[in-house]
C-alpha positions in Angstrom: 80.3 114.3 143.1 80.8 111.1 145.1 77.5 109.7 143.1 78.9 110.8 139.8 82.3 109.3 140.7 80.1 105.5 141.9 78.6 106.0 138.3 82.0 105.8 136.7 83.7 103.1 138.7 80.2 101.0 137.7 80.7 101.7 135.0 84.1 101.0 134.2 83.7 97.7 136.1 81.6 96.4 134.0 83.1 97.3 130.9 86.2 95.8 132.0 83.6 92.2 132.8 82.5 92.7 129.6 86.0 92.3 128.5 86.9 89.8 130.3 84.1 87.3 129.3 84.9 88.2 125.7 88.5 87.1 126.5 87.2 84.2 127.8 85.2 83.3 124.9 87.1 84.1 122.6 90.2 81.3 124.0 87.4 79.0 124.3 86.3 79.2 120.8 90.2 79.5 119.7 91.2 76.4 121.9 87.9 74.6 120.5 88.7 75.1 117.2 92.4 73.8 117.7 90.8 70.7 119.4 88.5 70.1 116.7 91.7 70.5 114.1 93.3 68.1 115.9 91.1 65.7 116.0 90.0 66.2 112.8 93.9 65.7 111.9 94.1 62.1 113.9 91.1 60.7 112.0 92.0 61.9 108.5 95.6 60.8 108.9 94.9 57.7 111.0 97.6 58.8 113.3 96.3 55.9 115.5 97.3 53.0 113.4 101.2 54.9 113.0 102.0 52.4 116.1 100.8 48.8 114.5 102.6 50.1 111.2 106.3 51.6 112.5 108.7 49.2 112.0 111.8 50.0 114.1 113.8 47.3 112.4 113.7 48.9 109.0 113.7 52.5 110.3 117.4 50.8 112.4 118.4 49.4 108.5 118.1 52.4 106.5 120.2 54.2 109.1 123.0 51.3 109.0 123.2 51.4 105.3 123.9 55.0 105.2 127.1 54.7 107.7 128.1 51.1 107.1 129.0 48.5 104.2 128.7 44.7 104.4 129.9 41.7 102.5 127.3 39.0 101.8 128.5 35.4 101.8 126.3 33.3 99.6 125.7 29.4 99.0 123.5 27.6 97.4 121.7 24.6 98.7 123.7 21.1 97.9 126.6 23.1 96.3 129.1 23.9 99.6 132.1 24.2 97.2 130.1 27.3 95.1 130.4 29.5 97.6 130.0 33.3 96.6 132.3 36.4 98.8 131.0 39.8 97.3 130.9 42.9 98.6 127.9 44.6 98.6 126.2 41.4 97.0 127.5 42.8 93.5 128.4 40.6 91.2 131.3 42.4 89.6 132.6 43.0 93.6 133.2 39.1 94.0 136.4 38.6 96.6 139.0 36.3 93.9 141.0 35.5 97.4 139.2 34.7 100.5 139.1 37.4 103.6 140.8 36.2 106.8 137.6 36.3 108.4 136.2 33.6 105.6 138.2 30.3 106.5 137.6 26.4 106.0 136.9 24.3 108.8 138.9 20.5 109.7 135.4 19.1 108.8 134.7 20.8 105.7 132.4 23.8 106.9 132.6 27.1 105.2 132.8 29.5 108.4 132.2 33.0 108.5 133.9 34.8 111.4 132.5 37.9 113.6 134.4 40.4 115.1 132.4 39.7 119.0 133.6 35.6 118.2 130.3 34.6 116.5 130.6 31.8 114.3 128.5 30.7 110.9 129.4 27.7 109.3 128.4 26.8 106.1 127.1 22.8 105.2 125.9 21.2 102.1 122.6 20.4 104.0 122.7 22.4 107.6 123.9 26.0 108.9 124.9 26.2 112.1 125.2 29.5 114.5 127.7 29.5 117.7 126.9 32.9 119.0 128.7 34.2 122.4 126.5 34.5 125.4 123.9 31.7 123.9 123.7 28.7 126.1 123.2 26.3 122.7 124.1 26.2 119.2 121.2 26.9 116.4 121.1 24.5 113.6 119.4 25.3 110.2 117.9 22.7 107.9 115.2 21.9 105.3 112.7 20.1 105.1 111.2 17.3 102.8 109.4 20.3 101.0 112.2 22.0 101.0 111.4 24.6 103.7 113.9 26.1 105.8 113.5 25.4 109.9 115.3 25.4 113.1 116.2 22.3 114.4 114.6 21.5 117.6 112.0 23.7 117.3 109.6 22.6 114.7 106.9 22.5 117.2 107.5 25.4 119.2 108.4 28.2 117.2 107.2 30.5 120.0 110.5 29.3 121.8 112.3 31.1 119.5 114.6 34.1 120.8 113.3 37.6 119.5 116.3 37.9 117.1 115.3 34.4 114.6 112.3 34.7 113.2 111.1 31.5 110.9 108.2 32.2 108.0 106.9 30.0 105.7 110.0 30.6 103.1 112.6 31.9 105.1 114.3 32.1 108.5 116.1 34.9 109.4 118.8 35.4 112.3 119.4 39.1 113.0 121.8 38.8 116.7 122.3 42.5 116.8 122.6 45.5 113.9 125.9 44.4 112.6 124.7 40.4 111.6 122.4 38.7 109.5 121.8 35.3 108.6 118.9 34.7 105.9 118.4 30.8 105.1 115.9 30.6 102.2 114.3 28.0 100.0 117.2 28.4 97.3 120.2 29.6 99.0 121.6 31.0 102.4 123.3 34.5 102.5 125.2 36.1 105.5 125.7 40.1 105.7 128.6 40.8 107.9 128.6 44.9 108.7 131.5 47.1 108.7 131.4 50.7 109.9 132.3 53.2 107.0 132.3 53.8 103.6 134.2 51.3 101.8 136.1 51.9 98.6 135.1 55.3 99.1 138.0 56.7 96.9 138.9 53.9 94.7 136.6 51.3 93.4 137.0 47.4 94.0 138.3 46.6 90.6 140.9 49.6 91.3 144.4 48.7 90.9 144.5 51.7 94.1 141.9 49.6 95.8 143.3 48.8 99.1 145.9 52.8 98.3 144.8 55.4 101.1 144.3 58.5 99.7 147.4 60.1 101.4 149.8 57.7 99.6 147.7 57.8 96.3 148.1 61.9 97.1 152.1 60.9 97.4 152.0 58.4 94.1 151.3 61.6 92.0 154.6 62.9 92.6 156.7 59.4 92.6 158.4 58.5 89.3 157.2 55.3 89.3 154.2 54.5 87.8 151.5 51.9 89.3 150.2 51.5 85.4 153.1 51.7 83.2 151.1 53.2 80.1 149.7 56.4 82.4 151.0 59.0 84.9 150.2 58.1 88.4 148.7 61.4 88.6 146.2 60.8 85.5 145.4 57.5 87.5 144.6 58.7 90.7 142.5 61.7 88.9 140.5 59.0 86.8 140.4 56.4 89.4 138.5 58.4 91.5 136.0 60.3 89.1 135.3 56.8 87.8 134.5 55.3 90.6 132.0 53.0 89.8 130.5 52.6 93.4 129.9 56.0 94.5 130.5 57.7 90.6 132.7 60.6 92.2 132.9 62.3 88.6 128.7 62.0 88.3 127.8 63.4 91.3 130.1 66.0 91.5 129.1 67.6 87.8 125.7 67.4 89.1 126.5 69.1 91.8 127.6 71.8 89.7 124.6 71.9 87.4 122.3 72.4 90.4 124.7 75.3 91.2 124.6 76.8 88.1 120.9 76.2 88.1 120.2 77.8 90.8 122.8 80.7 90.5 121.1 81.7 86.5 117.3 81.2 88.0 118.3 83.8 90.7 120.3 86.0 88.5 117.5 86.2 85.7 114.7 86.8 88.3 116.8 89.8 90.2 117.6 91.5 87.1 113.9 91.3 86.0 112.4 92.0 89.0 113.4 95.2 89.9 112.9 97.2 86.9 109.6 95.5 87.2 109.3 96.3 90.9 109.7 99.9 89.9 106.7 100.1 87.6 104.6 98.6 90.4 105.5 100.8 93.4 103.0 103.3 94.3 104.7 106.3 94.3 106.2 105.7 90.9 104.3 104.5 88.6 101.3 106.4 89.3 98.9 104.5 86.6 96.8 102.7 89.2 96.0 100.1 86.3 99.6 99.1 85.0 100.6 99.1 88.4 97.5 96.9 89.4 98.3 94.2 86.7 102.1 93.6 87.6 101.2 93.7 90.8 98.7 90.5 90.2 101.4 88.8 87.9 103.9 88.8 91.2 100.7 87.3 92.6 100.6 84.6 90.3 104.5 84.1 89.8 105.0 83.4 93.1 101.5 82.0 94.0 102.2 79.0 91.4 104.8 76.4 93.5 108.1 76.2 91.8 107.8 72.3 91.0 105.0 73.1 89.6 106.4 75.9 87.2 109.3 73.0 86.7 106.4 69.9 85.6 105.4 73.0 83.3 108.4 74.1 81.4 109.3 69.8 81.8 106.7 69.7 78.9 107.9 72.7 77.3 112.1 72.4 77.1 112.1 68.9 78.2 114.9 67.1 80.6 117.3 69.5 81.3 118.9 72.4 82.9 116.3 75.2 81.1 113.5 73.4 82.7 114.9 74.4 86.5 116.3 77.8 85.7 113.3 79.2 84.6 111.1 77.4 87.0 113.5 79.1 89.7 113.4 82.5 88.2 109.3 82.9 87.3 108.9 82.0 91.4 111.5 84.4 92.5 110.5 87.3 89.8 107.4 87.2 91.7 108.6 87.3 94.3 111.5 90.0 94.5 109.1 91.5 92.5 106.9 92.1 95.2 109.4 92.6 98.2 111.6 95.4 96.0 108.0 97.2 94.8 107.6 97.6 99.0 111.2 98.8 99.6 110.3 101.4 97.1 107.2 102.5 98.6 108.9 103.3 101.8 111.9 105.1 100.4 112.7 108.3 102.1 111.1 110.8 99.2 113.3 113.5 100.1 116.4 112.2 99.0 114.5 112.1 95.7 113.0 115.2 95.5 116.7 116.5 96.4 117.8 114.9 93.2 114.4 116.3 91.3 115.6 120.0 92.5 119.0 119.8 90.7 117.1 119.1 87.2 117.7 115.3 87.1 115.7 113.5 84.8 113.1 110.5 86.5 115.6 108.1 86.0 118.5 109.4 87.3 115.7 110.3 90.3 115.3 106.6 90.6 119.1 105.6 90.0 120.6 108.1 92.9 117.6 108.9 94.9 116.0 105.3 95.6 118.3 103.1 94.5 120.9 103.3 96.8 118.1 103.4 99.6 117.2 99.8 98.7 119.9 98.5 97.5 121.1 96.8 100.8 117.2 95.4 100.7 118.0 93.8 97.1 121.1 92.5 97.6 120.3 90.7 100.9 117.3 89.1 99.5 118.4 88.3 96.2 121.6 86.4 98.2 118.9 84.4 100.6 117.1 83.7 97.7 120.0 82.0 96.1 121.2 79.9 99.2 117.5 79.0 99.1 116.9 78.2 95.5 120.2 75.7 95.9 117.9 73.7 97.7 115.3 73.6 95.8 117.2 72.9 92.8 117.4 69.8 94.0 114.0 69.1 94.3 113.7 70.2 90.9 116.2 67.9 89.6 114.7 64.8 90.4 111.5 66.0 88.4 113.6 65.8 85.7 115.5 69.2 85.5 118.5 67.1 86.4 121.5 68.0 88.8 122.0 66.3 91.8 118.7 66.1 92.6 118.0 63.2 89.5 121.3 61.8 91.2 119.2 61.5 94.7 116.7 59.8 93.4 118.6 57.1 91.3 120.0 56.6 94.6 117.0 56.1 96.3 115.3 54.2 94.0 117.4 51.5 94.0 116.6 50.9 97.5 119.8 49.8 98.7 122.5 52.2 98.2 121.4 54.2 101.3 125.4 55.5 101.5 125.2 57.2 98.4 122.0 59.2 99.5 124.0 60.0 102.7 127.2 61.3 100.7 125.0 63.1 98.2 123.1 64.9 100.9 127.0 65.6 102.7 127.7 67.2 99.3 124.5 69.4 99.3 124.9 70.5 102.8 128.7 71.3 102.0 127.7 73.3 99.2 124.9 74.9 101.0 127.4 76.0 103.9 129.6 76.9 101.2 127.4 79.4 99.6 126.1 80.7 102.5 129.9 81.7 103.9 130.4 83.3 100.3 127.2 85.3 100.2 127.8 86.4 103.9 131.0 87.7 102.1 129.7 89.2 99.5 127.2 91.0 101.0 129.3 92.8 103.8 131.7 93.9 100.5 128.8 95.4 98.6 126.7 96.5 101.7 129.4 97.3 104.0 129.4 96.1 108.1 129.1 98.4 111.0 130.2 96.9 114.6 127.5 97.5 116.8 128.5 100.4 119.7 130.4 99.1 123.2 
């Protein structure tokens, strides 16, 4: 007995060695095979040379022109009385009276004024820069080639602080995030940064340009009228829409297309998908082949990407809304089409069979003996999918189904109207809240919401 009982212990010893060296193995060849990813990953992607090319400056810019505006103050070389106020740099945005913080100097200099005291000042044939807490005063200048240069340090351009940097064409003066100074061949230009978005409600040719929307909200109901020929309240209402800077009345009908696109897409491909998802469940549709071929066009709904279903029905419908709905709903047929043909498989069969036994037909089997088992299932997923397809929508408009999303990428393209990206994407996550807290809504109303036991 005691031999017998060695026997086992040896035996169970070394199974449980056994086990533990295949354990072992097995995170060796798994952490391996990571290592190998990874490094795989570093070469492909050249993750090493991600250093030499970030560019912290830019990255610093982009983010600035999504929460800030700035005026640009322009002159030409030789021509000190042409001197250009803009906002924005537009030329339809030109200042006709001077800002307070644009004055002429005793001697003739245009100077531009900072909010931390720095000074700019503007000369037919020099630039100056009086900047608090630097010991001298920078002076800008061209050469006989017509070069720009800092005077003094034509020889030692190493001398330079960080914050001026002098190319061949152009030196540029960048004291902290909110100042620029570029001094080119042709002409000099100084940004001066403000935070917020300017003209937000009312453009600059407005005649509410410098009206608050609380008193423009009060100038509704006042009797008398800013434009004698319109109601205030027809002013204010087009004033705004028209907007030419951040095209309130554009942005906010795409935003309603993408809803709408989204909303039709999701619609179409629940009410398709679960008749379909009945004829693939298992215990059904028992025709193993009709139920094998739905079953593999869910599998190729869903397998094919939904821009890609949008590029396709791009060359079919063209530019428009069509294009994204049915992109949205061929995905999402597939599939709800899969996920419902599930919930049906696992149905509790005796609430059907207690339907079969009263002499109900197989439809009214499926309507009040499955149905209402995944119901809950449909309705939750068909509302996810619809906060999610709002998203994509906009991916899908700037292929070309329109929306919001061919908005964004206007926006982007132009490479310099950063704030309207940032208020379009404000919009989208407003909307995407928005629908969210209405879904949650809806689906406690149709579902119903138990509180959880104290």
């Amino acid at each position: 007995m005691t031999q017998s009982a060695s026997i086992s212990l040896h035996e169970i010893q070394h199974a449980t060695e056994k086990k533990a060296i295949r354990h072992k193995l097995w995170f060796t060849a798994t952490t391996l095979v990571i290592l190998g990813y990874l490094s795989f990953s570093w070469i492909a992607f050249d993750i090493s040379s991600l250093k030499e090319k970030w560019r912290p400056d830019r990255a610093a810019m982009f983010i600035l022109d999504t929460y800030a505006n700035k005026d640009h103050v322009t002159m030409q070389w030789d021509t000190l009385d042409d001197v250009t106020v803009a906002f924005e740099g537009g030329r339809r945005q030109v200042y006709t009276e001077e800002p307070e913080w644009f004055q002429t100097a005793s001697d003739g200099g245009r100077v531009v004024s900072f909010k931390n005291g720095g000074l700019i000042t503007f000369y037919s044939d020099e630039i100056t820069l009086d900047w608090p807490g630097e010991t001298e005063v920078y002076s800008f200048k061209r050469n006989a080639e017509g070069k720009p240069y800092v005077v003094g340090y034509e020889n030692r351009i190493d001398e330079l602080p960080e914050w001026i940097r002098q190319t061949k064409n152009k030196v540029e003066i960048r004291p902290s995030l909110f100042e620029r100074l570029q001094v080119g061949t042709r002409r000099v230009e100084a940004h001066r940064y403000k935070v917020g978005w300017a003209y937000f409600w009312f453009d600059f040719d407005s005649p509410l340009r410098d009206v608050s929307i609380f008193k423009a909200v009060g100038l509704m109901f006042s009797s008398e009228r800013v434009v004698p020929d319109m109601s205030n309240a027809t002013l204010v209402r087009t004033e705004f829409l028209d907007n030419s800077l951040w095209n309130h009345g554009t942005v906010l009908f795409a935003m309603v297309e993408t809803v709408f696109m989204a909303l039709l897409g999701t619609m179409i491909a629940a009410g398709v998908g679960l008749p379909l998802a009945f004829m693939a469940a298992r215990n059904i549709r028992p025709v193993w082949i009709a139920r094998f071929l739905l079953r593999r066009t869910f599998d190729t709904l869903r397998g094919i990407d939904t821009l890609i279903w949008s590029l396709i029905f791009l060359r079919a419908f063209g530019p428009g809304l069509f294009t994204g709905i049915f992109a949205i709903a061929f995905t999402d047929i597939g599939t709800l089409g899969k996920l419902m043909s599930e919930a049906i498989e696992n149905a509790d069969e005796k609430q059907r069979e207690g339907i079969q036994s009263t002499g109900a037909s197989t439809i009214q089997q499926h309507r009040f003996g499955i149905l209402p088992q995944i119901l809950p299932v449909f309705i939750s997923q068909s509302l996810y999918y619809l906060e999610s397809n709002t998203r994509s929508a906009v991916i899908i408009g700037a292929m070309g189904a329109g929306g919001i999303g061919l908005q964004f990428l206007g926006a982007l393209q132009t490479g310099s109207d950063f704030e309207n990206v940032a208020y379009m994407a404000l919009l989208v996550l407003i909307t995407v809240i928005a629908i969210d807290s209405l879904s949650s809504r809806l689906r406690r109303a149709l579902i119903g919401y138990e509180r959880p036991a104290q």
